[in-house]
KOLKEDREN-613110 format. One record per residue (C-alpha): residue in three letters; y, x, z. Coordinates in Angstrom, 1 decimal. Example, Ala and Ser with C-alpha at 12.3 -4.5 7.8 and 13.67 -1.06 7.14 Angstrom:
<recs>
> rest_py_px_pz
> ala_-4.5_12.3_7.8;
> ser_-1.1_13.7_7.1;
</recs>
This chain:
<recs>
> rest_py_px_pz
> unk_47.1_160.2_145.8;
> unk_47.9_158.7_142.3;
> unk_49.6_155.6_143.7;
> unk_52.3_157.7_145.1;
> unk_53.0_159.4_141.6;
> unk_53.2_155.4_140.3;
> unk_55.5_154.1_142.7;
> unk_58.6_155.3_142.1;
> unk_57.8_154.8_138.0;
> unk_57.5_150.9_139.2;
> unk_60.8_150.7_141.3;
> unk_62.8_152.1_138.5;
> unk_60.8_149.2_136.0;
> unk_62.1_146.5_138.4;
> unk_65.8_148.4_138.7;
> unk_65.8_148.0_134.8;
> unk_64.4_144.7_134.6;
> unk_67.1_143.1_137.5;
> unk_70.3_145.1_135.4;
> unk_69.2_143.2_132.3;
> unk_68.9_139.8_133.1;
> unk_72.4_140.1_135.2;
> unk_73.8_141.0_131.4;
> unk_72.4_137.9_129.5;
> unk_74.3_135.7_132.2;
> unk_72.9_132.5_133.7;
> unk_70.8_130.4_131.2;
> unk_72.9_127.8_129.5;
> unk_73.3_124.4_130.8;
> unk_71.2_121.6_128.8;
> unk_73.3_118.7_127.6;
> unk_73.8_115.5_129.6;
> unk_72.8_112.3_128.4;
> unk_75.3_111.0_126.3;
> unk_76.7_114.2_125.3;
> unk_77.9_114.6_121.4;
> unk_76.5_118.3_121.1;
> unk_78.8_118.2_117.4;
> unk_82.5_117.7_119.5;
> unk_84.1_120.7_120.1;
> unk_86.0_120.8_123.4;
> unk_89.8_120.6_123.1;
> unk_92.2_123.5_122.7;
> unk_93.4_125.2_125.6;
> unk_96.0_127.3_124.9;
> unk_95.4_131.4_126.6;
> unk_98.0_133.6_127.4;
> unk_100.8_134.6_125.1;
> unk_99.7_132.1_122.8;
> unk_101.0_128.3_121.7;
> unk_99.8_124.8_119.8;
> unk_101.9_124.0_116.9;
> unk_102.9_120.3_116.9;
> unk_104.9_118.1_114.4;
> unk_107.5_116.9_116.7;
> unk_110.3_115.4_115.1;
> unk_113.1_118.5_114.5;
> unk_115.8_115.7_113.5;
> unk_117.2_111.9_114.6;
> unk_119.3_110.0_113.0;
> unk_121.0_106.3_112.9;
> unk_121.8_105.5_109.4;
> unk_123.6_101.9_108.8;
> unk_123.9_101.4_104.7;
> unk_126.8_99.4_104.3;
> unk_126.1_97.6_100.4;
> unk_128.9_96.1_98.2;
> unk_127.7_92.5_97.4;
> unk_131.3_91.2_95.5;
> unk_131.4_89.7_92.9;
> unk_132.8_93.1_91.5;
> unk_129.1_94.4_91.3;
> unk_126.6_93.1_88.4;
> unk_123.3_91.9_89.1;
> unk_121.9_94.9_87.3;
> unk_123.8_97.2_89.7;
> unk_122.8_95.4_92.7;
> unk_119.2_95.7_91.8;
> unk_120.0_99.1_91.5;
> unk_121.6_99.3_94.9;
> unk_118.4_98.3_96.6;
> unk_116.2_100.9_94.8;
> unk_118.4_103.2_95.6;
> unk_117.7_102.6_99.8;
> unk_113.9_102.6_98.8;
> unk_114.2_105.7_97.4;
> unk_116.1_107.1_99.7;
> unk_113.8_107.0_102.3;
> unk_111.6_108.6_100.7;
> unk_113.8_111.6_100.8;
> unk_113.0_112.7_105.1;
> unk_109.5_113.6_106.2;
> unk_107.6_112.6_109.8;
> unk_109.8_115.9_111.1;
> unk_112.6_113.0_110.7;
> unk_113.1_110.3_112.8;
> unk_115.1_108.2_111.0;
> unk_116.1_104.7_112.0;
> unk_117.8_102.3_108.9;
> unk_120.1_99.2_109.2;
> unk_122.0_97.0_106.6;
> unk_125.4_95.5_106.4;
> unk_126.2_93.5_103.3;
> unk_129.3_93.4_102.5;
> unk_131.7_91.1_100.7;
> unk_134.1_88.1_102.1;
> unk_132.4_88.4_105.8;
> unk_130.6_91.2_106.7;
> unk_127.2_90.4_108.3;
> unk_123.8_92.2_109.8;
> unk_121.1_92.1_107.3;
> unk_118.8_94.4_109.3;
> unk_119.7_95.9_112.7;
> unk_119.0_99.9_113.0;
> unk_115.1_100.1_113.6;
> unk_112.7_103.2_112.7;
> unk_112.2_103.1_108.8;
> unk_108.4_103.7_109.1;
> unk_108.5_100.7_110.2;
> unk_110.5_99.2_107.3;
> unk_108.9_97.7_103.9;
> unk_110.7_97.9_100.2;
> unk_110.0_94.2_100.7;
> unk_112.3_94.4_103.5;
> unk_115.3_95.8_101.3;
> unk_113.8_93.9_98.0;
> unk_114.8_90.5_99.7;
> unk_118.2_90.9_100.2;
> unk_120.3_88.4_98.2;
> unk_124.0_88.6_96.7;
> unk_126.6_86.5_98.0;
> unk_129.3_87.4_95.9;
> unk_133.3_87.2_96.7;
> unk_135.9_89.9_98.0;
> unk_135.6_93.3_98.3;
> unk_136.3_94.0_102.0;
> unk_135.2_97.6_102.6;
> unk_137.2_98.3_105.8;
> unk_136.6_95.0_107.7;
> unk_133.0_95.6_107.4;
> unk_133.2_99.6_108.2;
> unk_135.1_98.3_111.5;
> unk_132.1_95.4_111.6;
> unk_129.6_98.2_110.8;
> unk_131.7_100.4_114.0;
> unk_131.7_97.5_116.4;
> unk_128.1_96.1_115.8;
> unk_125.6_98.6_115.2;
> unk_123.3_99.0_117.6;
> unk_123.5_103.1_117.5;
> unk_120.9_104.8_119.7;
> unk_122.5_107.1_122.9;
> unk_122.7_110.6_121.8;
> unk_121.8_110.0_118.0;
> unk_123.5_111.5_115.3;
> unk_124.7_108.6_113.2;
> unk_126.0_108.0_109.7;
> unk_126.7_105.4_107.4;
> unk_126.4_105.6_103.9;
> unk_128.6_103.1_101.6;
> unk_127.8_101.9_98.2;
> unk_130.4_100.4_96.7;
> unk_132.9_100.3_93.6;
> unk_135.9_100.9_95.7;
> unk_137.3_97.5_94.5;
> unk_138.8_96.7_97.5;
> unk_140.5_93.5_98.6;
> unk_141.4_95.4_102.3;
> unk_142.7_99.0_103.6;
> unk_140.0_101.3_104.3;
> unk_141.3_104.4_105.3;
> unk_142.3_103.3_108.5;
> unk_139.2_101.4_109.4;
> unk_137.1_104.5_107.9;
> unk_139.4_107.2_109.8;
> unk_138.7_105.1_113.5;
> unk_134.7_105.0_112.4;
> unk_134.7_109.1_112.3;
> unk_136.6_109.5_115.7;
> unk_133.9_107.4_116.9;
> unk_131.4_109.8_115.4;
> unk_130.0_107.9_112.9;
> unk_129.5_110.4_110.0;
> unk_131.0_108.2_106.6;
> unk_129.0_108.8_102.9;
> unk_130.3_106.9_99.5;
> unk_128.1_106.4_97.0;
> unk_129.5_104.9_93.5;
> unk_128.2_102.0_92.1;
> unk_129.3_99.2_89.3;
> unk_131.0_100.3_85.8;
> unk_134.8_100.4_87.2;
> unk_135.4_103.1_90.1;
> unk_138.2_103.7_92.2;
> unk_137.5_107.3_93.3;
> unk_140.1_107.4_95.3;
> unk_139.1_105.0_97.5;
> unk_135.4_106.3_97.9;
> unk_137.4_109.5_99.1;
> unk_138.8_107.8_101.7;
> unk_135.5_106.7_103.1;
> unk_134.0_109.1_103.1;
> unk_136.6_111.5_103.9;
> unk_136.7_114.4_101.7;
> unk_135.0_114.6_98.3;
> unk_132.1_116.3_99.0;
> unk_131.2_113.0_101.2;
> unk_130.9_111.2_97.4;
> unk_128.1_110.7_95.6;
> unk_126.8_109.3_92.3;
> unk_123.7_106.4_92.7;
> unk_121.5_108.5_90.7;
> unk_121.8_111.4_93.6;
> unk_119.8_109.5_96.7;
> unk_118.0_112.7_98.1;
> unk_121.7_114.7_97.5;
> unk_122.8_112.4_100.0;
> unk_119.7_112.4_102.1;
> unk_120.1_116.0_102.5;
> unk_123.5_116.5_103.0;
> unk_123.3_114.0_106.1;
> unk_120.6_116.1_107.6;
> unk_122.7_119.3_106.9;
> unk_126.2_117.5_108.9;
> unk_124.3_115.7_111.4;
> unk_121.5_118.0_112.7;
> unk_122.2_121.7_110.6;
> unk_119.2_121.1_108.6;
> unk_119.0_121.9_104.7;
> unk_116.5_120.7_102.2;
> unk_113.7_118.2_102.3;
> unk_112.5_119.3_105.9;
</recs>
């Protein structure tokens, strides 16, 4: 009979037809309500493979210890506050950098305690006032030592700008800050210099810097205190 030649044409039709639809895969899911159909989903890292993040690669605790005598010039002291503007401008969001200030003349004293510096305005800096009187560098290194609110487990420096006019012995005072692991940084400011004395802070000469050098120091701080070179 013909419909025996036709039937097993017709089972291998619906063989074919089952084989292809199992390929195209169920039919796609319609949007609920309130769906955004333009948000991709988020990205799942597969196998083998990683999200890059910018998570800070270096901390630090940087106290800038400023020379307000009456040895320093308006003009310089002006410059003195540009100069920790400036220098902040040095570090990226791969640094997290926190920033205090301890003026120092007569009696040293906290100007700002140690907080993030993204969180710190040049009006913050702008508004600091000289006092005048003696040079004491040491006392307020030892003040700086004994005060500062230093985070647990975070590098720390301090960089101080003064003329090295000094009405008190630093190198003792400066020696007792670095076996404390407070990293030490001079930077020159006013017309009359004693370099010797900036040496002492800082410890060595390459720990001496002109004012006109802010990221010089910005960098080498990041190279001591967390093996880091250039603006990274």
């Amino acid at each position: 009979m013909p419909w025996k030649l036709l039937l097993p044409a017709l089972v291998m039709v619906v063989a074919i037809h089952e084989t292809v639809g199992q390929d195209r895969g169920p039919p796609p899911v319609p949007p609920r309500p309130g769906d955004d159909p333009t948000t991709a989903p988020p990205t799942v890292p597969g196998p083998g493979e990683y999200i890059v993040v910018d998570a800070p690669t270096c901390s630090v605790d940087i106290v800038f210890v400023v020379d307000e005598s009456s040895s320093i010039s308006t003009s310089w002291f002006d410059r003195v506050k540009r100069f920790i503007v400036d220098f902040l401008d040095c570090f990226t969001n791969l640094n997290d950098v926190w920033v205090g200030v301890i003026p120092l003349h007569c009696v040293p004293r906290t100007y700002l305690r140690l907080s993030p510096a993204t969180d710190r305005d040049p009006f913050d800096f702008n508004q600091l006032m000289q006092k005048g009187g003696q040079t004491r560098a040491g006392l307020a290194i030892r003040f700086m030592k004994d005060t500062s609110y230093f985070r647990i487990g975070v590098p720390r420096a301090a960089v101080v700008l003064t003329d090295g006019q000094s009405d008190s012995p630093v190198q003792a005072e400066a020696d007792a800050a670095r076996t404390a692991g407070i990293g030490l940084y001079a930077v020159s400011i006013g017309d009359l210099v004693d370099n010797a004395e900036l040496e002492a802070i800082g410890g060595s000469s390459d720990h001496v810097f002109k004012s006109d050098n802010t990221c010089n120091v910005a960098t080498r701080i990041l190279a001591d205190l967390c093996g880091l070179t250039g603006n990274s």
